[in-house]
N, C-alpha and C positions, 0 to 999 in steps of 0.2 A: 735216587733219593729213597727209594722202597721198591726194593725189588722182587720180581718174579721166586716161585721156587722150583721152579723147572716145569717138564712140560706135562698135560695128562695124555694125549694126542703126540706123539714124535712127526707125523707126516703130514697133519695141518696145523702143525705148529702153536697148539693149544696151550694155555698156562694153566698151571693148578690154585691160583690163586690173582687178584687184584693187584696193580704196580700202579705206582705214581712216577712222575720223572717229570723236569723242569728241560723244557727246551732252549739250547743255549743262544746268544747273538750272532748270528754268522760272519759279521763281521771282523769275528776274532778267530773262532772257531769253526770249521764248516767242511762238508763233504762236498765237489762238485763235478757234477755229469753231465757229457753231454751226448745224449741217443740221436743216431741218423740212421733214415732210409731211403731205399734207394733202391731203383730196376735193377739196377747197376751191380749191386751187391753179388757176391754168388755164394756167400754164407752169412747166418747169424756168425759177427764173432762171438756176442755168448747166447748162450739161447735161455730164453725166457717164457714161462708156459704163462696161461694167462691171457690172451690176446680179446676173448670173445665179447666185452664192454666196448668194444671199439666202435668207433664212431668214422671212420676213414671208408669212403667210398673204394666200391670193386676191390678190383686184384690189388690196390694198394697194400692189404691186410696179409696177401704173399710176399712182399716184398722182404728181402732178409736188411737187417739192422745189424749196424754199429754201436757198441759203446762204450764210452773214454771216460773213465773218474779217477781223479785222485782228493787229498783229505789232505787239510795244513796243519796237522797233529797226528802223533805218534797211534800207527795199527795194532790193533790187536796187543795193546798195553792195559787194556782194562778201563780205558777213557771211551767206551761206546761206539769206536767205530765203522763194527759192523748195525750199530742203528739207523747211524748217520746216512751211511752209506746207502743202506738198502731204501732207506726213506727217501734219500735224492733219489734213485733212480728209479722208485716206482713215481713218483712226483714228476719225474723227466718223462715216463715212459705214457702216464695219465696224457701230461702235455701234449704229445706227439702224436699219439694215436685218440684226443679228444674228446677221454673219458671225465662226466661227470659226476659229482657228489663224492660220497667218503672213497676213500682210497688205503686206509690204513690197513684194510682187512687184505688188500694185495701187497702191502709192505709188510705186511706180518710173516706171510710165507717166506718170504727171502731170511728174514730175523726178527723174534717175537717182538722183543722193545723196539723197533725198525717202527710201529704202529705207532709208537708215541710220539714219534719224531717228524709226525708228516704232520704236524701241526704245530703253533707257537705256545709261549706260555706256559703252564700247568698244565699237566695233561693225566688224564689216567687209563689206566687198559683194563676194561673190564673182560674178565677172565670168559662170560657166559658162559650156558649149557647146554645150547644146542650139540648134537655130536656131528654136525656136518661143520662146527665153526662160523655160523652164520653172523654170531651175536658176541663171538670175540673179536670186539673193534675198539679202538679208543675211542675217547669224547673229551674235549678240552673241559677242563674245570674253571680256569680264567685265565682270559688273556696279560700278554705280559705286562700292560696298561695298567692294571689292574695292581700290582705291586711293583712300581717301577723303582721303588729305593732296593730293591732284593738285588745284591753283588755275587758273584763266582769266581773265588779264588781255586786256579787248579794248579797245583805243585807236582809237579813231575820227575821223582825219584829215580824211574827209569821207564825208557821208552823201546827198550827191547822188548818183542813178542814174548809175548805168557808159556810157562812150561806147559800148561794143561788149559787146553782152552776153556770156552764159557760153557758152550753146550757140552761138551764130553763132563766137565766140573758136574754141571746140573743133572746131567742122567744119573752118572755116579751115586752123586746123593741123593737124588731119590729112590736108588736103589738100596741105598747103604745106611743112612742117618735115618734112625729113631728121631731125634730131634727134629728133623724139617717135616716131618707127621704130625708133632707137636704144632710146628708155625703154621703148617697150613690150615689147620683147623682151629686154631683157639687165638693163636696172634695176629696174624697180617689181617683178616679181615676186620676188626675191632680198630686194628690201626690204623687202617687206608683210610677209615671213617673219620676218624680224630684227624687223620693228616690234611683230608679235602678237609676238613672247618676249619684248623687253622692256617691254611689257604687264602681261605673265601674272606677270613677274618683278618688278617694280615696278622697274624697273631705269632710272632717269632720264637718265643720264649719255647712254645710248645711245638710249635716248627719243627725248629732245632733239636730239644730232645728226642722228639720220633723219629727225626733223622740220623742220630748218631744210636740210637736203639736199635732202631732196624738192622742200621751198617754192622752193629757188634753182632748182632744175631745173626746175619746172612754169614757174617766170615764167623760164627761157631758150628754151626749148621757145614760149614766147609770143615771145619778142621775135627766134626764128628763123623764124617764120610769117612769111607772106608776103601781103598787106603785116603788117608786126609787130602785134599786140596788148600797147599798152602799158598793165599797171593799174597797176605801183605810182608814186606821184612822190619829187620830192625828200624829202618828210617820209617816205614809206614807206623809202627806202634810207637813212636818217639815224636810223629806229629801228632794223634791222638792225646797222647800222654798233654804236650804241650797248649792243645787246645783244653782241655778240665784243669790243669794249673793255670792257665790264664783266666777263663771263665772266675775259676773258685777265688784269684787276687783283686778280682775286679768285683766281684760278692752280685755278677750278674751274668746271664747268656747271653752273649755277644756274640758268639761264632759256632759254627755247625761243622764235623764232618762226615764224608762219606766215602763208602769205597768201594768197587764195582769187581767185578775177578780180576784186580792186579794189585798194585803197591801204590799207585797213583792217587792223592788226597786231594777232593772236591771239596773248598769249603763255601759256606756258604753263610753270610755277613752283610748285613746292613749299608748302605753307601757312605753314609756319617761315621762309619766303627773301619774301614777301610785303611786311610792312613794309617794309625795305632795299631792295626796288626798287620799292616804290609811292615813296619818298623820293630814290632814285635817278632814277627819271622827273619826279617834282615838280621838282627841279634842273635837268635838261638840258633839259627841255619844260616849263615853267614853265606854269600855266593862262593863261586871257586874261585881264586886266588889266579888262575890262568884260565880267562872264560873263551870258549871258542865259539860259542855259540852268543846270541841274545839272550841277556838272561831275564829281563823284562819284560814281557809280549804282550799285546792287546792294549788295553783302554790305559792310558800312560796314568801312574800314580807314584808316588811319592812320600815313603813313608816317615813315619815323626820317629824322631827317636826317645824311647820311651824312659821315661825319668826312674832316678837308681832307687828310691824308692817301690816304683811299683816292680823295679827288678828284683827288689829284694823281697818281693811278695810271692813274687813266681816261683813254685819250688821246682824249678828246672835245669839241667843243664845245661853251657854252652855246647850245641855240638863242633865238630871241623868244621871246616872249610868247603863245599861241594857235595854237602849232602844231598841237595838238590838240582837239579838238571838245570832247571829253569820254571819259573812261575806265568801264569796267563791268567788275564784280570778280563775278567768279563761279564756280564750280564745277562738278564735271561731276555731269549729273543721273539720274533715274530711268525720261527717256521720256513718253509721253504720260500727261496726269491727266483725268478724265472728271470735269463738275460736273453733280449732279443737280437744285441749286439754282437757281429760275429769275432769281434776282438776279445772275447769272452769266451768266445767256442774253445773245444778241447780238442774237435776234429774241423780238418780243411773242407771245402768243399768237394775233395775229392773222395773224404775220410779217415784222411792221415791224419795220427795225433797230431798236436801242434799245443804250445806253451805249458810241458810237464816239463 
């Protein structure tokens, strides 16, 4: 929703500026791990530094670990999840070894936004300045309570991994772009300010527009690096396009997008404005015509179909058939959930994966 500009710190994983980001429902969307240890072990399978908040009696703390995660959405597509990820399992890893209070600042080291993600809600990362990384932690702005008409529509153009990843993208440019010297000093910090009030305020109109600013600025800022980092394609600027034709027929802000290092389009909409643009996307982006997959996912909706009038307002094309992968309807969520239940587990008791 307002993203980082890369880092000022590469090895403690510092930002050069303030991010916001909405924590999604896991319900729909979610990363999930599960760490075990054991005498038994005779290696970390991955090894994680970090240990010393531990709260585990004696030689426990030698013991080597286990750990088993997978994610029920497309990796390294530009949908976050390497946040996801690193947030469960510093969240798993807190669990197991019985660490208390903030945790974000050890989900930072695995992946910067990873920070935002260990908590529900609204969240934001403040960049600080200490130079040991002390003081760059998130802190939630408001829980998801707190706006619970706020919906997340994610349209999934494609779910193949990214030519150029996120952090190789972000070094680039801030080695490259004149322009992200520009944001980091005169725009993001002005914004993040604007963006937590209209937060706090449930204030969409303004929401919205600093959400689809920021997005247009982070991907110019891309395509001013040197050489460019291009994520979005023609279906990414064609949803764009169609969210400000629809907005501008309706002579209001109804819908928000965003978009992170990939082609993948985050919108974000009201629960009442839901139907009328899942019916509005069904039109212009018609499903494929032979779907192999679900093309509906999450929170079940059902969209209206939109009267020829307000079609004739929209100045948009119909596109094909399968421009889009598949859609997931979701809402913003509560943060990490912990199962005590071992039909839940990812490893057996002996610590053999089990149900990937």
């Amino acid at each position: 929703m307002m993203f980082s500009g890369g880092k000022r710190d590469e090895s403690l994983i510092l930002p050069t500026n303030d991010s916001i980001s909405t924590t999604l429902d896991t319900n729909q969307l979610h990363a999930k791990t599960t760490v075990m240890i054991s005498r038994d072990f005779k290696e970390d399978r991955i090894w994680l530094n970090g240990r010393k908040r531990s709260q585990l009696p004696g030689d426990m703390n030698d013991w080597r670990i286990y750990i088993c995660s997978k994610n029920n959405f497309p990796t390294a597509a530009g949908l976050a999840s390497s946040a996801a990820g690193y947030a469960c399992l510093a969240a798993a890893l807190a669990k197991l070894y019985k660490i208390e209070g903030d945790i974000s600042v050890i989900a930072r080291s695995g992946s910067g936004s990873a920070c935002r993600s260990t908590m529900g809600g609204f969240v934001r990362w403040h960049m600080g300045s200490n130079k040991n990384g002390t003081d760059s932690l998130a802190k939630q702005i408001v829980p998801a309570s707190h706006w619970p008409e706020m919906r997340i529509l994610v349209l999934v153009v494609n779910d193949q991994q990214k030519k150029v990843a996120s952090a190789v993208g972000m070094k680039r440019s801030l080695q490259t772009s004149e322009f992200l010297q520009y944001r980091i000093t005169h725009s993001v910090p002005k914004r993040a300010n604007k963006m937590q009030q209209a937060i706090v305020e449930k204030d969409f109109k303004t929401f919205a527009e600093l959400t689809m600013r920021d997005s247009n600025q982070m991907h110019a800022v891309c395509l001013d690096t040197y050489p460019p980092c291009v994520y979005m394609n023609d279906t990414s600027h064609g949803i764009v396009n169609l969210v400000h034709a629809y907005n501008d027929a309706v002579n209001d802000v109804k819908v928000a997008y965003s978009y992170d290092a990939g082609p993948n389009a985050v919108l974000y909409l009201l629960e009442k404005d839901v139907p009328a643009i899942a019916g509005i996307l069904n039109h212009f982006f018609p499903p494929p015509e032979n779907v192999a997959v679900e093309y509906k996912k999450g929170i079940p909706v059902e969209g209206v179909e939109p009267s020829q009038d307000l079609l004739e307002k929209i100045k948009f094309a119909k596109q094909p058939p399968g421009q889009l992968k598949y859609i997931i309807y979701t809402k913003v969520g509560d943060g990490p959930k912990y199962f005590d239940s071992p039909e839940n587990h990812l490893l057996d008791g002996k610590g053999n994966p089990v149900n990937l």
